[in-house]
C-alpha positions, 0 to 999 in steps of 0.5 A: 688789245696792246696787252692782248697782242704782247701776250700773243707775240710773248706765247710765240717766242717762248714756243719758237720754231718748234711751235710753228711746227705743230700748230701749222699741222694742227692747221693743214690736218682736219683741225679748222686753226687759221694760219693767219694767226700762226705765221704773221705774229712769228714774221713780226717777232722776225723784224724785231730780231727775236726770230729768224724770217726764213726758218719761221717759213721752214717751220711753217712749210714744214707743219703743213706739210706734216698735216697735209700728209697725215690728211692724204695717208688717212684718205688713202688708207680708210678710202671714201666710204669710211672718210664720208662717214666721219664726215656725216658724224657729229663730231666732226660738225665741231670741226666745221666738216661736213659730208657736203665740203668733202664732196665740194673739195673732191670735185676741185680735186677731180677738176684741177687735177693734181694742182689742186693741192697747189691752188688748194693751200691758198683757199680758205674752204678747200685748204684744210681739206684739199689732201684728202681727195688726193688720198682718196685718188691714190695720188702719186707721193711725189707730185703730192709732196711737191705742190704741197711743199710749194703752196704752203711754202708760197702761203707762208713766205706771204704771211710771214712778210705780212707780219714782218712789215707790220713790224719794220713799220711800227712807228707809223701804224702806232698812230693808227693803233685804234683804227686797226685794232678795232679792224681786228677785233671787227674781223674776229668777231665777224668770223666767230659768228660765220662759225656759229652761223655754220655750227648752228646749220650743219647741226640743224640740218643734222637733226632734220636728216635724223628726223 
């Protein structure tokens, strides 16, 4: 776990700030890449001296933001018949979408209104996909690139000071070293298999509708 943590805080350094930038697009854009993993190790580099807090919040504001307009332009231009056919199609079972989760995220859309995409960006199941109703809405850019910019900017100061504390408090979590990392690994391996779970429905449920 020690080497494994090394490896990744290492990975994060060499890829800098840039790095941050795509892969929190790649997170906010239709690709199921958890920001927990981004943004905590690049606030913990942050303690060390080795990048800086603020631009790792810049740069994670950013990348969400850039995958959250590709999400909203896609909507708005291929509209819901087309948007709800890629979703039913079987690729898109890979990314964990599903005709049924884009229905569940426009409806948080049609009842929060425009500050869904606000409220959207700290909900695990409705952040990836929360821009995509907005598109389909024809919601005005501006209101859109505000609430989108300041979720994601409150979501990424969070993770990021979450990383920064676990590193400005290395001294006393190493003595509890075993017990978080078991904790991680614990979480890590009851999330792969909520994904399988799902993957494993969504594609028996496919076959039924084929059937």
């Amino acid at each position: 776990m020690s080497h494994f943590f090394t490896s990744l805080l290492n990975l994060f350094a060499g890829w800098s700030y840039g790095g941050i930038i795509a892969l929190m697009a790649i997170e906010s854009s239709f690709i199921p890449f958890p920001s927990e993993v981004i943004i905590p190790p690049a606030g913990y580099l942050a303690s060390q001296g080795r990048m800086n807090l603020w631009l790792v919040i810049l740069s994670g504001t950013l990348g969400s933001l850039i995958g959250a307009l590709f999400n909203y332009y896609l909507a708005k231009h291929l509209g819901s018949p087309v948007i709800h056919r890629l979703a039913r199609s079987k690729w898109a079972k890979w990314f964990l979408i599903s005709s049924e989760s884009l229905t569940k995220s426009e409806q948080f859309f049609r009842s929060k209104g425009n500050i869904s995409t606000f409220i959207g960006r700290f909900l695990p199941a409705i952040r990836q996909l929360i821009s995509i109703p907005a598109g389909l809405a024809k919601m005005d850019l501006k209101p859109f690139l505000f609430y989108t910019t300041l979720g994601s900017g409150l979501w990424c100061v969070i993770l990021a000071l979450l990383g920064y504390w676990f590193g400005a408090n290395q001294n006393q979590l190493q003595k509890y070293y075993n017990e978080i990392s078991y904790s991680f690994l614990s979480l890590f391996l009851l999330s792969l298999l909520i994904w399988l779970i799902k993957r494993h429905y969504a594609h028996k449920e496919g076959k039924t509708k084929i059937d």
